[in-house]
Structure formats: structure tokens, C-alpha cells
N, C-alpha and C positions, 0 to 999 in steps of 0.2 A: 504493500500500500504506500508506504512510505516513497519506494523506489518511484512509483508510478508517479505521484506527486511532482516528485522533483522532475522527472523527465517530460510533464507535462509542464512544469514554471521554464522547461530550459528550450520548450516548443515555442521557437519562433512566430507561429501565426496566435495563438494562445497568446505569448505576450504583446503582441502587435494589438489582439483583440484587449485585453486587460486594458492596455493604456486607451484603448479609445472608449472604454468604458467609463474610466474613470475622468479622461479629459472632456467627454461631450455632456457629462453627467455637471459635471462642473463649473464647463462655459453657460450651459443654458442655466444653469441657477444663476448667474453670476449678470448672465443678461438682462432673463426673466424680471426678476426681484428687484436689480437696480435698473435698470432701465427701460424694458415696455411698462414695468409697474412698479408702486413704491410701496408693498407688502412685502413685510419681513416677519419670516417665523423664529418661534424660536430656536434653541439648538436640538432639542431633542424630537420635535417636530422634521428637521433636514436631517439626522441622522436616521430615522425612521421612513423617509421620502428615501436616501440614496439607498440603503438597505432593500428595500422594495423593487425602485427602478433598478436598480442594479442588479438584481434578481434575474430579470429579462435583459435588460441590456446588454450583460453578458455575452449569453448565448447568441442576441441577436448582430454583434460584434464578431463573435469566432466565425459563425454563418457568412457573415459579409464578407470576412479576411479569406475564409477556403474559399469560397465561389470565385471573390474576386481573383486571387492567385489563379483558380483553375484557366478562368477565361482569358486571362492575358498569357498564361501558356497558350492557352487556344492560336490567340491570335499572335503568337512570335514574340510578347514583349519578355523583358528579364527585368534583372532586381540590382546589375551592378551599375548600369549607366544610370545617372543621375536624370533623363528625363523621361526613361523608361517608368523611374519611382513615380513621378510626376503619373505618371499613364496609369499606373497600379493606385496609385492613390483615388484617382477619379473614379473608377472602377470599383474599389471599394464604396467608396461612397454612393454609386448610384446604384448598388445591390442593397445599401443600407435605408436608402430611400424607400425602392420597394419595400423591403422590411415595414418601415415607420406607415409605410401608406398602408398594408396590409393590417396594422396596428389600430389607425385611426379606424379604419370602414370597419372594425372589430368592437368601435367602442361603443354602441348602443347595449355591446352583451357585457362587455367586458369594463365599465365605468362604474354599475351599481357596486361589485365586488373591490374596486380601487377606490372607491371613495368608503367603503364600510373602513378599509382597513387606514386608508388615512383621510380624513376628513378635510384637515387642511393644507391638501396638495396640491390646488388650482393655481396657479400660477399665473400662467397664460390663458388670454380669455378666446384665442384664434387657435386650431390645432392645426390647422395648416401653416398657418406662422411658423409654428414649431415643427414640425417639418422638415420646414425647411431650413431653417436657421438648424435641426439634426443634421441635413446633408453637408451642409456648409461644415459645420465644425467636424464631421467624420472626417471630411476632407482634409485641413489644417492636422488635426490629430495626426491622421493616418501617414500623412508625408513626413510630419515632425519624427515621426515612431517610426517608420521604411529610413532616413537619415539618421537615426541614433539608436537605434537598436542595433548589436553584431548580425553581421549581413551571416547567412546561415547557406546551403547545399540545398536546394527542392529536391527533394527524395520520392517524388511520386509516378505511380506506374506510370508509363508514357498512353494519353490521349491518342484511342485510335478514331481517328478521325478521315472522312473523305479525300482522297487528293484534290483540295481546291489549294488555290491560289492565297497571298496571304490574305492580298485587297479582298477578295469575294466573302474571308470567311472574316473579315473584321465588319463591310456592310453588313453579312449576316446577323451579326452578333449586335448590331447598332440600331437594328429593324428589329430586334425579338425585345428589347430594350425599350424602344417603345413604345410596341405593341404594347406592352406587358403595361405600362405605366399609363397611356391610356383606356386599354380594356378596363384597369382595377377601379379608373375613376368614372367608367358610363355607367353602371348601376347609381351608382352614388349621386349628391346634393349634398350643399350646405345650408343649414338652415338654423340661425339664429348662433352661426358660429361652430356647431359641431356637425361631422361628416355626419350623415344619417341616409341609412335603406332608403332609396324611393319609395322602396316597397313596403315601406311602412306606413309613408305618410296619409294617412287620411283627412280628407274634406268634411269641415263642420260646416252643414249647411242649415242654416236654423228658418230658413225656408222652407225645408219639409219638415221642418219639427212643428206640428201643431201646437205643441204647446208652450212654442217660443214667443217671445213678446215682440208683436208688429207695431211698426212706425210708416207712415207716407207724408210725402210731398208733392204736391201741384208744382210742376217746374217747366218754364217756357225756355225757349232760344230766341231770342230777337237780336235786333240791328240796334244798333242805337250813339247818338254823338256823345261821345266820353270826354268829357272836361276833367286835363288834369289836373288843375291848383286853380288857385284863385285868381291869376294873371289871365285866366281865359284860355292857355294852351289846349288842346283837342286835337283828338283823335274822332273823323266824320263820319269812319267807316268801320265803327268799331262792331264789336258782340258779345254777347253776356247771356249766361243763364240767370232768371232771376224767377224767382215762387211767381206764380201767375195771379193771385190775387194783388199783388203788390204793382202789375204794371200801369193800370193809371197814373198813382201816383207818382211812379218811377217817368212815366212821360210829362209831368208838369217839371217836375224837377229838371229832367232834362230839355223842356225849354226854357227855364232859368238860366239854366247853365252858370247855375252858382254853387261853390262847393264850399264845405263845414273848414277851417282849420281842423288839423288832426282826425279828420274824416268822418268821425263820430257814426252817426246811425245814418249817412246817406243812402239811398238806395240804389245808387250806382255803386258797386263795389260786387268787388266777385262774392257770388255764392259761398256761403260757407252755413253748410247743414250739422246735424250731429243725429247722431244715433247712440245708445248702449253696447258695448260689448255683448253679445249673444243674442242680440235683436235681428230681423227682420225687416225690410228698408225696402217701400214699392215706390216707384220712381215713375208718378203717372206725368208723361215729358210730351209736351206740345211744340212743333216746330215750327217758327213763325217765319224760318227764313227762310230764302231763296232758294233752295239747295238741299240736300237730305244731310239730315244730322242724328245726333246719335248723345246715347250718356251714356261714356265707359268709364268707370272707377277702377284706376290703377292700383297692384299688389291686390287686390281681393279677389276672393273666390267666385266666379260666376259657371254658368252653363251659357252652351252654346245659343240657346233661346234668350239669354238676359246680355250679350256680349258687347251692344253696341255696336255693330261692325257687320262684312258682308267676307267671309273668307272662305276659298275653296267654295264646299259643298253646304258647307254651315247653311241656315239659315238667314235670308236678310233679316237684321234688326236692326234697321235704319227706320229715322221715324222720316216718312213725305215732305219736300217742299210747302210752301205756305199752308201750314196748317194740321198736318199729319200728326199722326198720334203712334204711343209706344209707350205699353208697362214694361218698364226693367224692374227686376225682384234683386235685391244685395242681400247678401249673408252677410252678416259681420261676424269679424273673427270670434270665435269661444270665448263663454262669460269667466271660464278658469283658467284664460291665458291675459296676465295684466300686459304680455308685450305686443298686445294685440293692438293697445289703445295710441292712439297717434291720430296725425292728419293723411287722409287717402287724396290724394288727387285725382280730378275724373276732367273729360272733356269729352271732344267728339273726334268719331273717327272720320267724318264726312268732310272731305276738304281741311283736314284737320292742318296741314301748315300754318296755312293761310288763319285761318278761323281762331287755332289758338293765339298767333299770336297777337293780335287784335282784341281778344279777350276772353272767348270760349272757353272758359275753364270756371273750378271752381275747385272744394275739397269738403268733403265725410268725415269728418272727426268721428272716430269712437271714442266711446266717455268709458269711465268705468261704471258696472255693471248698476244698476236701478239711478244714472245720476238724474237731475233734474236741473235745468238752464235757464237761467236766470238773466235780463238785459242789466248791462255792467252801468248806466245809468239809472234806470227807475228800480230795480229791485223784481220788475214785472216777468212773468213767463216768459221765452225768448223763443222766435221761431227760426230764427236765423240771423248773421252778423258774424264780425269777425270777434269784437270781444265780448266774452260772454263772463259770467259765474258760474262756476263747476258746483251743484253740492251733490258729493257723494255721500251715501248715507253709510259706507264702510271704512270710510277714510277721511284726509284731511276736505275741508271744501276749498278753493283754490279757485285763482282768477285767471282767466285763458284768452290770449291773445294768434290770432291765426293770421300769420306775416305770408303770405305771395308775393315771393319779387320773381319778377319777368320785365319782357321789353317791350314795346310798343310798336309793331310792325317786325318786318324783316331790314336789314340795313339797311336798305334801298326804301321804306317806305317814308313820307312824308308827313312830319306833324306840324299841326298849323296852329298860328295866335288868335286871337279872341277877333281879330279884324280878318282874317282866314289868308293870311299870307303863311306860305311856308317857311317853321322855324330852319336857319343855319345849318346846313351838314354839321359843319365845321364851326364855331363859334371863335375864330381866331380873335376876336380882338379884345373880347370883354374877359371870359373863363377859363377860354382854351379847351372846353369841351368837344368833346366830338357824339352827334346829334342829342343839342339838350333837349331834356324833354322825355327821352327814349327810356332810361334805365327807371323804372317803376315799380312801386309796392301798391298793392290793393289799388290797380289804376289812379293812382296819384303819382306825382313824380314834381318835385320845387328844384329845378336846376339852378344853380348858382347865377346864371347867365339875367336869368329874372331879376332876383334879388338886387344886384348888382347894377340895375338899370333903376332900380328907386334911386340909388342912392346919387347916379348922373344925374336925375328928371330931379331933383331937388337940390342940385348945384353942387353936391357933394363929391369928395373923392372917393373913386369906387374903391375898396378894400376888401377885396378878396379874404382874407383873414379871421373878417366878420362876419360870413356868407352862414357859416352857423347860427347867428346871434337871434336870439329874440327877442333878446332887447333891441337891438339893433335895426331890424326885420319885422318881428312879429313872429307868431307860430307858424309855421310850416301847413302846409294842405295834407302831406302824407300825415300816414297812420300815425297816432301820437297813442301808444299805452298810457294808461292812468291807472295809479294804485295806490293803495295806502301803506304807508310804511310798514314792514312786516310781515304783507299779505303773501301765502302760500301764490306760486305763480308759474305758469306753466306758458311758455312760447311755441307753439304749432309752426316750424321755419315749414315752408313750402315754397319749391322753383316750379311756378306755372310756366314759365318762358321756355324759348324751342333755342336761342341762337350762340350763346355762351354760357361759361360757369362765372358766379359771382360769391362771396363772401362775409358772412353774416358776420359784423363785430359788433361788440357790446362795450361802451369805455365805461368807466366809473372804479367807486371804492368800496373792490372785494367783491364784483360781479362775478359771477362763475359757473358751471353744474358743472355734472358728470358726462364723459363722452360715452358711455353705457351707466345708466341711471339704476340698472337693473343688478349692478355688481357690487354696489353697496346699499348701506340704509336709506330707503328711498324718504326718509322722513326728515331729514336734513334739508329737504327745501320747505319746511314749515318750522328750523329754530329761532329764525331771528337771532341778533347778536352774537357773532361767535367771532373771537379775537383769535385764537389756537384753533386753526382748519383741523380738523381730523386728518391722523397720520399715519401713514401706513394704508393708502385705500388700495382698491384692485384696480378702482380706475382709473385714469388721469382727468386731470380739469379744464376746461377749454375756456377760452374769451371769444372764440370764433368759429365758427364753422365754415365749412365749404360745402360747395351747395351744387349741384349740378341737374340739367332737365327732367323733370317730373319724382327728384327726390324730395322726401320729407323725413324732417328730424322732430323732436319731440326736446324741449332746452327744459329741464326740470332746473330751475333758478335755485344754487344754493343759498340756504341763509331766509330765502324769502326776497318780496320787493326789498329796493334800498342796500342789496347783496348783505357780506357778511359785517360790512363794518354799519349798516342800520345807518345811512344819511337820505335825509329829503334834498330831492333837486330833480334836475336833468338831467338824465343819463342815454349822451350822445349815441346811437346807434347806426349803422353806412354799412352798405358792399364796400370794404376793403381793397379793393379795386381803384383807386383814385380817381382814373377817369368816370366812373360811375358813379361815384356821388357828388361829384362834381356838374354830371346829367341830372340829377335830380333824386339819386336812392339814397337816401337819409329820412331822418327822425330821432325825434328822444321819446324815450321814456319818460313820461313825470312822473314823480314819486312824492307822496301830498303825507304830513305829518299833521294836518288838522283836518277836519269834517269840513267838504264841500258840499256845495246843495246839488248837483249835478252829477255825483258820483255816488251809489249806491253801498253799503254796505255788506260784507260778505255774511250773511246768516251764521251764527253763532260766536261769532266774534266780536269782540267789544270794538263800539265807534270809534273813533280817533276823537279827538276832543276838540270843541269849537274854539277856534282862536278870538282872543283875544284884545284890544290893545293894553299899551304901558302902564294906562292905570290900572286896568287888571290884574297886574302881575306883582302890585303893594301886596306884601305879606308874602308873598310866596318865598320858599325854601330852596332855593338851589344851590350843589355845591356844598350844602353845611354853614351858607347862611343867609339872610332874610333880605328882601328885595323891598328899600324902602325909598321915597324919597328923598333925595340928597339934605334936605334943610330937617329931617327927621335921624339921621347915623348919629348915633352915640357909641358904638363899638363898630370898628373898623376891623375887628377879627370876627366877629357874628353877623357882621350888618353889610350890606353892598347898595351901594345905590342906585336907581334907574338908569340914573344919567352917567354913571361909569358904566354898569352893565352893557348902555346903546353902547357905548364907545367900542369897548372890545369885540360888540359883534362886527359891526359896521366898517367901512373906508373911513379915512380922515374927514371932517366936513369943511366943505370948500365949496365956490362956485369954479365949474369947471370952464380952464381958458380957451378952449374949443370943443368939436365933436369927438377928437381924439386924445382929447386928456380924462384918462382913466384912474389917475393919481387922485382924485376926490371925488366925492358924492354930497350933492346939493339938500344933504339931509338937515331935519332942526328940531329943537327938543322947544314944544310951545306948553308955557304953564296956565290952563285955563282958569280964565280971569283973571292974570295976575299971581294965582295962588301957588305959593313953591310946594306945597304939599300935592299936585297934582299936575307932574310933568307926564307931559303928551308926545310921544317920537312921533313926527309927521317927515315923510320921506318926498322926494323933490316934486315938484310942481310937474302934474300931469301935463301932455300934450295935448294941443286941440285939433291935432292935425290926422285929419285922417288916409289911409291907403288899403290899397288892398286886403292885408294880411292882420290891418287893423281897425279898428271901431271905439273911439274915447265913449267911454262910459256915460251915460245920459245927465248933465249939470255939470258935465267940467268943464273949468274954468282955469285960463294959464294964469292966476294966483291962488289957484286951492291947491293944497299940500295933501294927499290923500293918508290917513293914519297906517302907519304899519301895525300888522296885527302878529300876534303870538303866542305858541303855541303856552298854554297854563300849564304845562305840569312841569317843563324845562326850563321855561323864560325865551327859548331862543325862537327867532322869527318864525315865520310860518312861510311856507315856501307857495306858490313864489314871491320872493320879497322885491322884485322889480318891477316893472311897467314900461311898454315896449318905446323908446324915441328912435323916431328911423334917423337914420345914419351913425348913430350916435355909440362910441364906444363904448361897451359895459365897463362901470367902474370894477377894482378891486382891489384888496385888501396891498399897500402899500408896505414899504421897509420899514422896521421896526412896529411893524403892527400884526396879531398872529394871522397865520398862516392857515390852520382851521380854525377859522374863527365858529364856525355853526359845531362841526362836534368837538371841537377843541383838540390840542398837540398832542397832551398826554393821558393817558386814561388811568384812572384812580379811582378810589371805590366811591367815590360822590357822583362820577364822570365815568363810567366805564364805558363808555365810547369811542373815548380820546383816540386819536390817530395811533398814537404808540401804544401799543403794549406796555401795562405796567411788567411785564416781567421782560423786557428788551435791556440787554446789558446795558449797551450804550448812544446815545443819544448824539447826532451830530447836527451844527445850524450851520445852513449859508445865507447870510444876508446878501441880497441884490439888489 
């Protein structure tokens, strides 16, 4: 026994096999762990992982190392020329491949028993990643081990083989190769990451389940002139699906041809329906347009009767030119699969280039299982819209916004102004864009090239820089989400567009989710405040996505609205693309830390609390101590007063020396009637100028000071704390004055908000 031992540790392929056990066992932890993911076990956790895999890996190593040896005898190669080694190496490795492939399409039987015995093995969330990242390091291993291992004698019976040629029997061997590698993978699929049987899959059709729970919509196809923003830009020749009880109204509107800032409940806007998980969805679709159209819903399960489409022998289910009719029946995916839930995208198959991009589309939300939808203004039932109120009655309730970016034509098509001239291909002179107008969310789109043209038409210098601003501008016409500080929050990304990929970014402080939601606690987008991100996740975090035609993501927002560090404001959102939000694909997020009248409440959640003004906030406690008026302090360790409180939130107070002096704000602390017990912060003297993207409030007057309001339980403003003047630089917080002035620098147990971490070793300032 002994004997045999040694004389097996002193076998060459045996040892060649050993070391790529141990070295591929190795790399892929080493990969795995620190870099696809930042999950780390502990030691006895990876001692019981290599034990295991090492178990197989083994054998599946010696397997690799004979076979491969044999075949490069086959084909003439040896072991003393250095790039012969090269040749045996690869060779090894793509027998070890097969191996790993033959592993994967094994694991629907062979996973329950590997995870009984280790629980916390998962590592990698792709098994074909791993894979191949196995082939690769067989590779490195194998050649490392073939140049430092004692070159040894092959001792094996001579291969009787055909007299061919060397060439015929190395093509041979390079066709069986991958024959064999693609045979292993025709049966198979991936699906939700792991290799799985076709032959296993089955179709939940809760269409023939009787006793599944049915939903329908009344849904038209029309024509219709689509105004993108409030400058009048349009598209003449546009199309939309929209509920059919809703088109009246949908045609006064469009010949208004005026649209909401932040798009609100218009009813030009793509369709966005919802359903339940495990529901039923009949789609009674009238076609109004010229041409045969269709409703097909992409990634779901249909039959050839429901498909939308006219293929082969299929049956047509096209619905007629002017007028035609068509039930489609949707299954939605199983009420026990929560990765079922997301945005579906659907359009038509009928002249579908053209049509979608124009506007033909729309998307299916499934909810989770019994939800009910709620409109994100009045609190009321919702039949459709892009943001909604999610309540699920098994989970958290959560606010849903359904983002479509696409484009506006095909490159060649022409979009015109409110006077019907065609906007610029090219916008050389103002933006630099190239066709503004084009790059659009929920048919909206504010290209820069607009904006930029108030601020010439009012003698101003155009400043690109401020093409963000709303102060400066006013609100945007695209989608603007609204939420309350907090609020569990959920983003639907969807690319209804046909002609390029674009780039969902999210700016702000401690925005974030999971790029699989489903690989940790999904409950982490309902904690609010969290200073220490959880560590060690399976998944990584994204600020961005990338987004390509007819894909849809699902952004489970960590932290909640307001991300992880919990601030009210604007949080800037663009295709990442520059040329493209520079056409028009932008918006913010506002995020409201007091009770608006116009934004509803999420059920079961406590309201935000009604702001305020400065006298309101006499007696209040913030910090650890009392908010009085200044002519009332008698302790300057307990006591803080109004009028220093405005200070540190605020810019210096100044009248400002131009449009572009941002260095002050035109704020003033007024004591009514004289009385110092009863200062008043009133912030600069409203405009009375109106424009497009704005509307002075009904009695303003350019000497009323409008009072800033604030939130009661913190003292600090209430967001928004500006008011838009066109052209006009947003002021901000100056040198030596703080830097977060709304959640403050450092966080502390009065202030656990603060920018820094109370447990941040070290603190560093640059004044500018």
C-alpha cells in the first residue's frame, strides 16, 4: 500500500493533476470572493468548500491530464519542446472544460446534495462564468506544472491508430472537440443564471387555471401629435397605445398641446398597465391605425393564438387596419416566483420599426402577488400611469416609478418646434447636440439647446453649465419622480427605443441597489439611514445601469428615497451618454422631507410632517438644544438662536452683483412688527417674470419676500428651499461656511446624518 502511494505521488500526470487541483481551487476562491463578489466566509467554512470540491476536482484533473496526454500523442505533439507544452496545456484544458460543462448541465440533480453539505458555498452567482474562468486557470496551472514539474518518459502502449496524415488526424480531433462542446450545450438553457434541462422547464399559464385571478384592459392604437416639453417641440407623426376610455380626453389634451412639468398624470405618455404575479391579463386591443397592429409582450409566456404576430403557419393575430379588433390573453409569470415581478415590455409586430419608434410601445408591470395600485398623487385606485403606489399586502408597500427611455424617430426622422419648423440635425452653435429633441423618456425629452435659448431671448449669456438648473430654468417637462424621504422605492428602467444602447445614472448621496436584488436581503430598500453599507454582500452595487433595446431592469433603491445617507433635494438622473442628455434625456428625482398637498401618502406609513416657518420652530430641540429667538438666549450651551440657526443653513446674505454671482443669496431675517421675539426668515424677492417652464404664483409681487418654510422636527429647510429666476445662477454655500449645511459635516448622536461617519478615523478640509 505504502509502495503504491509513493509510486503514485512520483506519477507524473497524478502530480500535474494534484497541482491543478489545488491551483484552480485557489484562483477561483481568490477571484470569486474578492472580486466578482465581496462575500467572505469564514475559515472553516473554505476548509470544508476545498475538502468537498477537491473531492471531484481531483479526479476531474487526472481525467483531463490522461486524455489530454493521450491526444496530443495522437496528434504528434511531445513534452520536451517548450511550445509543444504550450499545445498540451490547451489541450488539457479544453478536456477540463468539457468536464466543468458536463458538471454544470448535472447540477439541477447534483446542487440539492452540494448545498445540504455546504450551505455557504455560493460564491459565484453565473456558473458559466465559472466555467470559464475553470478553463482559463486549468490553463495557467497546467503550463506552470508541464515547466516545473521533472519532465518524466511517457510509458504508454503505442496508439494504434489509422494511417492518416498528421494534419487530417489533428482536424479530426479539433471537429470531435467541438462537436462534443456544442452537442452538450443544445439540450440545455440558462435560466435565471443556472444551466437547466429544457426539458424540464414548464409553462405556468394561469390562463387555463380557472381559478387564477383575471385582470383586463380596453387598449387602443392611435396616431397622435406628441409634444415633447413645454417649448412646443413634437413629434406629428407619432403612436401610442392608450386605454380607450381615456381617448377623448387624450385628444383635447393633444390639441392643447401643452404639457405638465415632470409629466405628472398626462395622458400622452406611454402605457404602463400592471397586473399581479399569477394573474391573468385579457388585452381586449382596438386598432385605430392605418395598418395592422398587434400587442406582443416581450419575455412572457404566450401561445401561438395570443402572439401578436403573423409567423410561418401560426395563426394571424394581427388586429385590422382602422378599426379591427383582437383578444390577447397574458399569463403572468407564477404567484411563487418573486423574480417574476418587473417591467414587461410589449409593442407591435405590425410595421413594428417604424411604429415603435414613434411610440408604439408601452410595459406590464407584475406586482407582487394580491398588490393593489394606488395614483402617487391623490391616494385614489390607479388604472394606469407611470408612477404608481405599490401596497402589497405580504411585504413592504413601496413607490414605483416606470422610466422608458427610447428615441424619437429613426436618425433620419425629423422633429419639429411649436411653429413646425424642423429642429437642427446638428445643433452646432448653441449645445452641440446632435438631433435635440431625439433622446426621450416617457415621450418627453428638454434638450439643453431649449433651455439655452431663454436665457439669449432675455439678453443673457447662455451657460451651458446651468442647463441642469431649476432655478435657473424651471422644472424640466421629463419624468420628475417624487417621494418622501424614506419611502421604500422601486424604478421599472425600461428601453422602449429600437436604434442604440443608453445608460441609466443616478447622482446623489449614497444612491444605490443591488445589481441582483435577489442575492441579498431584499429588505434593505425599506431601512432608511444607514451610515455602514452592509458588508460582505453576494452582490455588487451599481449607480448605473446599461440598458439596451427592449431590456428591462427592476432598481430596488437601497436605503429607500433620499439613498443611504437620508437627504431631501434633487437627485440628478441622464443617459450617461453625454451626447444624450444633452438631446434632452434627463430629470431629477425630488425627494420632499415635508407633507405636500399634491403628493399622496404611502398607506401605512407615517406622513412627513407639514413645514413650517421660523416662528414655528421657537422651542424646538435640535442638536441638544433649544431654538429660541436671539433677544431670548441666556445659555449659549443649551440655547441656539433662529437667526444663527438661518445662518449656518443658508449662503452669506448679500444682494447678488449679477446673474452669475453665486457667492450670496438675497435672503433677510424680518421681525414682525418690530418685535425681536418673533424673527421671520423670508428668502429673496420672487420673480414676476414668467416663461415657459414657469408660472409666478398668483399675488406676486417683485417686493414680497416669500417665507421659507421648515421642516418641525429638525429645524432644517424644507426642500425645495428655492424658486426658479431664469438665467440666474443658483447661489451656494461659500468658503468658510459649511459644506453640508442641510444634513451637516459630521454625524453624532444628536445629528446622525452628518456627512461623516462618527466612526471615520480621520477627517480632512479643503477650503476653496
Amino acid at each position: 500500500m505504502k509502495q503504491a502511494l509513493i509510486s503514485l505521488l512520483r506519477n507524473r500526470s497524478y502530480q500535474l493533476a494534484l497541482v491543478i487541483t489545488l491551483g484552480v481551487m485557489a484562483g477561483q476562491h481568490l477571484i470569486t470572493e474578492h472580486v466578482l463578489t465581496t462575500r467572505h466566509l469564514g475559515t472553516l467554512d473554505h476548509l470544508a468548500i476545498f475538502a468537498v470540491t477537491g473531492a471531484w476536482m481531483l479526479p476531474a484533473a487526472l481525467l483531463s491530464v490522461v486524455l489530454g496526454r493521450r491526444i496530443a500523442r495522437f496528434l504528434g505533439i511531445g513534452e520536451r519542446h517548450w511550445l509543444h507544452r504550450i499545445e498540451l496545456a490547451g489541450l488539457i484544458s479544453i478536456v477540463m472544460l468539457e468536464i466543468l460543462l458536463a458538471g454544470f448541465v448535472a447540477q439541477p440533480w447534483t446542487h440539492p446534495i452540494y448545498d445540504a453539505l455546504l450551505p455557504a458555498h455560493h460564491h459565484a452567482a453565473d456558473p458559466l462564468q465559472t466555467m470559464v474562468l475553470g478553463q482559463m486557470l486549468t490553463f495557467v496551472v497546467a503550463l506552470l506544472g508541464l515547466f516545473l514539474l521533472p519532465l518524466q518518459d511517457v510509458k504508454w502502449r503505442a496508439v494504434q491508430v489509422p494511417s492518416l496524415s498528421l494534419n487530417t488526424r489533428r482536424r479530426a480531433v479539433s471537429l470531435a472537440l467541438l462537436a462534443s462542446m456544442v452537442l452538450s450545450l443544445l439540450p440545455f438553457q440558462v435560466q435565471n443564471g443556472v444551466l437547466t434541462p429544457a426539458t424540464t422547464q414548464a409553462v405556468s399559464d394561469a390562463c387555463t387555471d380557472p381559478g387564477a385571478p383575471q385582470r383586463s384592459y380596453n387598449v387602443s392604437a392611435i396616431f397622435v401629435r406628441m409634444t415633447l416639453n413645454r417649448f412646443g417641440d413634437n413629434d406629428p407623426g407619432a403612436a401610442m397605445y392608450v386605454l380607450t376610455e381615456n381617448i377623448p380626453a387624450l385628444r383635447a389634451e393633444e390639441a392643447a398641446r401643452q404639457v405638465t412639468t415632470g409629466l405628472r398624470s398626462d395622458l400622452i405618455q406611454p402605457l404602463v398597465i400592471r397586473a399581479n404575479l399569477g394573474e391573468c391579463v385579457t388585452i381586449n386591443f382596438t386598432n385605430q391605425l392605418n395598418r395592422a397592429a398587434s400587442f406582443h409582450v416581450q419575455s412572457l409566456a404566450y401561445t401561438v393564438n395570443n402572439a401578436g404576430g403573423m409567423v410561418g403557419n401560426n395563426p394571424d393575430t394581427f388586429a385590422a387596419a382602422n378599426g379591427g379588433t383582437r383578444t390577447y390573453r397574458i399569463s403572468m409569470p407564477p404567484a411563487n416566483d418573486p423574480r417574476g415581478e418587473g417591467a414587461y415590455y410589449f409593442y407591435s409586430h405590425g410595421a413594428a420599426r417604424a411604429l415603435t419608434s414613434h411610440g408604439l410601445f408601452g410595459a406590464l408591470v407584475a406586482e407582487p402577488p394580491g398588490s393593489t395600485y394606488l395614483h402617487a398623487m391623490t391616494g385614489q385606485p390607479l388604472t394606469s400611469g407611470w408612477e404608481a403606489i405599490i401596497v402589497d399586502p405580504n411585504g413592504s408597500n413601496f413607490r414605483e416609478f416606470t422610466l422608458l427611455w427610447h428615441e424619437i424617430g429613426d436618425e433620419k426622422a425629423d422633429i419639429f418646434d411649436a411653429a413646425g419648423t424642423p429642429l437642427p440635425v446638428l445643433d452646432q452653435a448653441i449645445s452641440g447636440a446632435y438631433r435635440p429633441g431625439s433622446r426621450a423618456m416617457n415621450y418627453r425629452s428638454e434638450p439643453f439647446m431649449d433651455r439655452l435659448l431663454l436665457q439669449q431671448a432675455n439678453g443673457q449669456e447662455m451657460d451651458k453649465a446651468l442647463a441642469y438648473s431649476s432655478y435657473t430654468f424651471g422644472d424640466p417637462a421629463t419624468p420628475m419622480p417624487r417621494s418622501y424621504l424614506g419611502e421604500p422605492t422601486k424604478t421599472r428602467l425600461v428601453h422602449a427605443g429600437s436604434e442604440m444602447f443608453h445608460v441609466y445614472h443616478l447622482h446623489g448621496g449614497g444612491t444605490r441597489w443591488r445589481r441582483n436584488p435577489f442575492a441579498d436581503d431584499r429588505g434593505e430598500f425599506d431601512q432608511g439611514l444607514k451610515k455602514s453599507p452592509t458588508q460582505d454582500a453576494f452582490s455588487i452595487r451599481l449607480d448605473s445601469q446599461s440598458i439596451a433595446p427592449s431590456e428591462s431592469f427592476t432598481l430596488e433603491h437601497e436605503c429607500a428615497a433620499g439613498g443611504c445617507q437620508q437627504t431631501a433635494g434633487d437627485y440628478l438622473f441622464h443617459c450617461h451618454i453625454g451626447p444624450h442628455y444633452v438631446a434632452g434625456m434627463w430629470s431629477f428625482w425630488r425627494v420632499y422631507d415635508t407633507l405636500q398637498p399634491d403628493l399622496a401618502v404611502i398607506p401605512t406609513r407615517a406622513p412627513a410632517p407639514t413645514a413650517v416657518n421660523s416662528l414655528g420652530l421657537i422651542g424646538t430641540v435640535v442638536e441638544g438644544r433649544t431654538l429660541l429667538p436671539a433677544a431670548q438666549i441666556t445659555d449659549p450651551n443649551t440655547q441656539i438662536s433662529i437667526e444663527d440657526w438661518a445662518r449656518r443653513l443658508f449662503p452669506a446674505q448679500g444682494v447678488p452683483f449679477d446673474e452669475l454671482d453665486a457667492a450670496v443669496w438675497d435672503w433677510t431675517i424680518d421681525y414682525v412688527n418690530g418685535d425681536p421675539n418673533q424673527p421671520l426668515v423670508l428668502g429673496e424677492p420672487e420673480t414676476t417674470f414668467t416663461w415657459v417652464n414657469y408660472t409666478p404664483r398668483p399675488g406676486t409681487r417683485p417686493d414680497r419676500r416669500p417665507e421659507i418654510m421648515f421642516n418641525p422636527t429638525n429645524a432644517r429647510y424644507a426642500w425645495p428651499v428655492l424658486r426658479p429666476h431664469l438665467g440666474r445662477r443658483p447661489p451656494f454655500a461659500s468658503n468658510q461656511h459649511g459644506g453640508a449645511p442641510w444634513a451637516g459635516e459630521t454625524a453624532t448622536a444628536t445629528r446622525p446624518d452628518g456627512m461623516c461617519p462618527d466612526t471615520a478615523p480621520n477627517n480632512r478640509f479643503y477650503p476653496v
